[in-house]
C-alpha positions as CSV (number, residue, x, y, z in Angstrom):
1,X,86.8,93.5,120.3
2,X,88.4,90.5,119.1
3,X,88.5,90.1,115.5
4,X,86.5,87.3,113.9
5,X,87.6,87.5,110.1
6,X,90.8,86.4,109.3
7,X,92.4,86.5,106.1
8,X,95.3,83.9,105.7
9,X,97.9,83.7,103.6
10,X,98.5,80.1,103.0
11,X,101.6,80.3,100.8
12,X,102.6,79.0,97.4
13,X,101.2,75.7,97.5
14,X,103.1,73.1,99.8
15,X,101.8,73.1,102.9
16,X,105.7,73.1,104.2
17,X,105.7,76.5,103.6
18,X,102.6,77.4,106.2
19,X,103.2,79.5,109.2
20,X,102.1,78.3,112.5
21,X,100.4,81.4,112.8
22,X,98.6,80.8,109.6
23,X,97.2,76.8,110.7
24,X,96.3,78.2,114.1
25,X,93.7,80.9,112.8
26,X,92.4,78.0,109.9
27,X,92.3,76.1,112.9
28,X,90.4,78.2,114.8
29,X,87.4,79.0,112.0
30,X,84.2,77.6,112.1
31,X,83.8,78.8,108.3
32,X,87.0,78.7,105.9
33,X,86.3,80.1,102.6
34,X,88.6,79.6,99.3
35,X,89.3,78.3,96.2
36,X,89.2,74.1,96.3
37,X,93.0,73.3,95.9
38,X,93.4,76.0,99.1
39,X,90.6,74.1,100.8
40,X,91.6,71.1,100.8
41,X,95.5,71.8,102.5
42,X,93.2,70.8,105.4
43,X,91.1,67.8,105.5
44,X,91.5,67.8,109.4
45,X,90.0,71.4,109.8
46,X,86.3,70.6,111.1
47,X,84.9,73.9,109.6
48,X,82.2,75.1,107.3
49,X,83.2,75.6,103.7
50,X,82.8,77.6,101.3
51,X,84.4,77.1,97.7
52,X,85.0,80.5,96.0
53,X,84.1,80.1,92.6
54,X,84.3,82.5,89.4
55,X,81.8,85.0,91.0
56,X,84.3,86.3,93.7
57,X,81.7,89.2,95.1
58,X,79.0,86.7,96.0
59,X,81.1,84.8,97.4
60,X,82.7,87.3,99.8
61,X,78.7,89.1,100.5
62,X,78.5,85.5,102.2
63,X,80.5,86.3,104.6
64,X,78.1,88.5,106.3
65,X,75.9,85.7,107.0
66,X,78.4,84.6,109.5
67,X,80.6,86.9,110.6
68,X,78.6,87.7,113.6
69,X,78.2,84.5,115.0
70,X,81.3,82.8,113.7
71,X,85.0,82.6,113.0
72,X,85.6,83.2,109.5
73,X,89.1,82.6,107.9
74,X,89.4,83.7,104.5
75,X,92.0,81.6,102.9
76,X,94.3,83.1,99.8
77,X,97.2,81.7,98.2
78,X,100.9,82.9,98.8
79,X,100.7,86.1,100.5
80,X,97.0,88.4,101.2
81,X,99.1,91.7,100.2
82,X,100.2,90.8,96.5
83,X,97.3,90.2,94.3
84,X,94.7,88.7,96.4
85,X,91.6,89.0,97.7
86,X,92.0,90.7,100.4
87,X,91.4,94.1,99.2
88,X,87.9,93.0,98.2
89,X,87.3,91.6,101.9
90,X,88.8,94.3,103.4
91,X,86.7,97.2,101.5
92,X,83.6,95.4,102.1
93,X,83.8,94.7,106.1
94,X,86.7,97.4,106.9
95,X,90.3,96.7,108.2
96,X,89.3,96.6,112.2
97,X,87.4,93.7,111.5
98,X,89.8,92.1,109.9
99,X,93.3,90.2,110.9
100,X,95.4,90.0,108.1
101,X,98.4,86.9,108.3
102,X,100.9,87.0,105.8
103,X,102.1,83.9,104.4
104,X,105.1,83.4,102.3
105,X,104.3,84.5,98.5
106,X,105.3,82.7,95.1
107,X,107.1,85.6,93.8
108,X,109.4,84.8,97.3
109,X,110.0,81.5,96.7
110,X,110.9,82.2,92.4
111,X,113.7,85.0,94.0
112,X,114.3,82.2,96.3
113,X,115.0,79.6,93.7
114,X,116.9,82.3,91.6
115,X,119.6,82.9,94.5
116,X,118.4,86.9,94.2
117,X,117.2,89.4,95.9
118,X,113.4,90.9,94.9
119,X,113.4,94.7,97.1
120,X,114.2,96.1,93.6
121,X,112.0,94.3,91.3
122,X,108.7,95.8,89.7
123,X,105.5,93.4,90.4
124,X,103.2,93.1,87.7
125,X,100.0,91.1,87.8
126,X,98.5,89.2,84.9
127,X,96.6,87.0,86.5
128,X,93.3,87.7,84.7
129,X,94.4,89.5,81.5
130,X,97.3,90.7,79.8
131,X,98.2,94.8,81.5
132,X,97.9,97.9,80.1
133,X,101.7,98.3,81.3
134,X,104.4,98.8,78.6
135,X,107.0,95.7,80.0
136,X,109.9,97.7,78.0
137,X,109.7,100.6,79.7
138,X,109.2,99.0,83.0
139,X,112.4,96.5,82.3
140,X,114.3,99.9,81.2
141,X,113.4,101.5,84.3
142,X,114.0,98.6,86.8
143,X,116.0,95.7,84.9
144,X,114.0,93.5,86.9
145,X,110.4,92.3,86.6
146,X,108.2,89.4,88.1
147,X,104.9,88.7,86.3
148,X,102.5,86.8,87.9
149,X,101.1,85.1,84.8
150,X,97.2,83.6,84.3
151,X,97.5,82.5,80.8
152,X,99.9,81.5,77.5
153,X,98.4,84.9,76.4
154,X,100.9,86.6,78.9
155,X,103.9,84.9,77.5
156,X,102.7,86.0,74.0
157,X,102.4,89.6,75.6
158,X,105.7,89.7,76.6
159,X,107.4,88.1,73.8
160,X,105.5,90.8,71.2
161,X,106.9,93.5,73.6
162,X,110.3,92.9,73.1
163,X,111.0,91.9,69.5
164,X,112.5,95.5,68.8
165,X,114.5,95.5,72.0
166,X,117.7,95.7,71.2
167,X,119.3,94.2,74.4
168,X,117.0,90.8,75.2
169,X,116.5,89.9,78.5
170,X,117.0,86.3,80.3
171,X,113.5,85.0,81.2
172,X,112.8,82.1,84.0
173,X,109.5,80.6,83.8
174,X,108.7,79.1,87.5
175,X,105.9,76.7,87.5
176,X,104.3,74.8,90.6
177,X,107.0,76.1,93.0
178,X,107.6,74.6,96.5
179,X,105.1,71.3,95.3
180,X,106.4,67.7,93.5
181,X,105.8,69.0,90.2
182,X,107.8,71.9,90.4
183,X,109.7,73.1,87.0
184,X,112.0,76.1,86.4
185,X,112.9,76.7,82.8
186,X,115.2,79.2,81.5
187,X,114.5,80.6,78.4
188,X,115.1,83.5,75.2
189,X,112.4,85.6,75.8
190,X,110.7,84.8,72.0
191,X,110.3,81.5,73.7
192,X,107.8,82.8,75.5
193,X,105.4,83.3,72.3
194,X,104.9,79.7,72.2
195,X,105.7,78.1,75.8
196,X,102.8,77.0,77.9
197,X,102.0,78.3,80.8
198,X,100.9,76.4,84.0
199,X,98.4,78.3,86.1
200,X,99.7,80.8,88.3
201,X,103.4,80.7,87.3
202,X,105.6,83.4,87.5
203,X,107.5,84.6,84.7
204,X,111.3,86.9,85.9
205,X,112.5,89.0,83.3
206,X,116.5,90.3,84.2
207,X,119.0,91.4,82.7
208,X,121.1,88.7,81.6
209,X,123.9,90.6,83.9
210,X,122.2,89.4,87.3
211,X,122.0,85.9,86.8
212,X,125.7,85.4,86.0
């Protein structure tokens, strides 16, 4: 049976940095549900939409209204298998009903910047609130960590975390990547306890080592 749910990965922001792939599913829907800034990447799609505000589980129950009668493209940012969605979507209406595109993710794009590799980093997600994970042990374990931050309350988190720590790490703070307003800023991680945060950055803590 062909698959009439689609859940696209629409990358970190620009829309430069869409796959084919991704446009020609957004352009197939007749309903395309997402947050506004992912909704309107396409003025051009002539489709139904629906905005996903703060109450995330009504909003994906409305799916159901049209899933048998339309093409419905769920649209998330960067890519569906880190921190999105698409569990959510998937539980509810299973994974044969759903095709899952990957897009290109923000955590990509800060290695990217960086000039490093990311298959040895540990992924941590703040979006929401600070984690129950200890940051020290993790950077002891893997020397390498990517927090995908939601607040100024995560750069207070992590700057508490390591005033003991004998050895600092390097942070870089990676705002708004891949669009005009773009910033990467390298800092001490105490910096961190009074930096602001843009929505949605991503905050690399290495050891010092790797970046030279």
């Amino acid at each position: 049976m062909e698959k009439k749910l689609f859940i696209v990965g629409c990358g970190p922001g620009s829309p430069d940095y869409l796959t084919p792939v991704a446009l020609k599913a957004i352009q197939s829907a007749s309903v395309i549900l997402g947050v506004k800034k992912l909704l309107d990447m396409f003025p051009d799609v002539n489709a139904q939409r629906i905005p996903l505000g703060r109450n995330i589980p009504e909003a994906v129950d409305k799916i159901s209204i049209y899933i048998e009668t339309h093409v419905v493209a769920v649209l998330v940012s960067g890519d569906p298998g880190l921190f999105s969605l698409a569990r959510l979507v998937i539980d509810k209406y299973g994974r044969d009903s759903c095709e899952i595109i990957p897009g290109i993710s923000s955590v990509q794009m800060a290695f990217a910047r960086l000039g490093l590799t990311w298959h040895d980093a540990r992924l941590i997600s703040a979006h929401k609130q600070v984690p129950e994970d200890d940051p020290v042990a993790l950077y002891r374990e893997f020397r390498k960590l990517a927090i995908f931050a939601g607040s100024a309350q995560t750069g207070k988190w992590l700057a508490s975390s390591f005033v003991n720590f004998p050895h600092k790490p390097d942070v870089v703070v990676c705002e708004n990547l891949t669009l005009q307003d773009e910033k990467i800023t390298y800092l001490r991680i105490g910096e961190l306890e009074s930096f602001e945060l843009e929505p949605s950055s991503i905050i690399i803590v290495i050891d010092p080592e790797m970046l030279r």
